[in-house]
N, C-alpha and C positions, 0 to 999 in steps of 0.2 A: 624383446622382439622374438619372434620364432622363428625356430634355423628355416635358412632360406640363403637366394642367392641375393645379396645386397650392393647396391652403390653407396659410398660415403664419399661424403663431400667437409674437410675438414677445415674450420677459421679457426688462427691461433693467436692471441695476443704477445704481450710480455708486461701486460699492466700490473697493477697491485693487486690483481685476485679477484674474488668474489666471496665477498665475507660471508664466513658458514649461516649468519642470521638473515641474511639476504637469498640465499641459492632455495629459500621453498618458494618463493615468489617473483622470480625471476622473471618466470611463465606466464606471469598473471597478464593481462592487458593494461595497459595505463600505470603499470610498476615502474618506475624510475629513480638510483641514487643522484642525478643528476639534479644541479638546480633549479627553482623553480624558471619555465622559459628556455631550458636547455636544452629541453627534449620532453617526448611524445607518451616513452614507452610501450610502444608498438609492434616496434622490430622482432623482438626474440616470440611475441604471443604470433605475432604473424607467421614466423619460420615454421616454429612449432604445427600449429594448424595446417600445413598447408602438405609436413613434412607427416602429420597425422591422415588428414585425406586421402594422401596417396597409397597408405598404409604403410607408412610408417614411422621414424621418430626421431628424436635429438639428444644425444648425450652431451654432457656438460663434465669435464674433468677442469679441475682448480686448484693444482697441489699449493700447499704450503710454500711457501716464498714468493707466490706471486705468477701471474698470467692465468689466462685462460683457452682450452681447447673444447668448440664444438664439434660436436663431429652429430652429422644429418645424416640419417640413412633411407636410403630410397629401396623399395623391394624393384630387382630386375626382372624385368619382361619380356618375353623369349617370342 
């Protein structure tokens, strides 16, 4: 993103990660590791989009041992 004044808005889990072969499609729409019926895969393309429109975007941190932190950034408007 480019320097600017920004809102973030952070969701943290403490799930088991997001395995490195999964995190380029996270974003995709209709992506899901979930079972077939468990879910949509909608969520994270929705965020993305919406957190894109406004101009701006979503970072994804996943260290090693487990959980995950998005963090949404919104540009602020004066």
């Amino acid at each position: 993103l480019p320097a600017g004044r920004w809102a973030a808005v952070q969701v943290k889990d403490s799930g088991s990660g997001i395995a490195p072969e999964d995190r380029p499609r996270i974003f995709d729409p209709f992506f899901t590791t979930k079972p077939v019926g468990a879910g949509t895969g909608l969520g994270l393309a929705t965020v993305l989009r919406i957190a894109q429109i406004s101009g701006g975007g979503v970072a994804l941190e996943t260290p090693a041992g487990g959980g995950a932190c998005f963090t949404v950034y919104l540009p602020c408007v004066d």
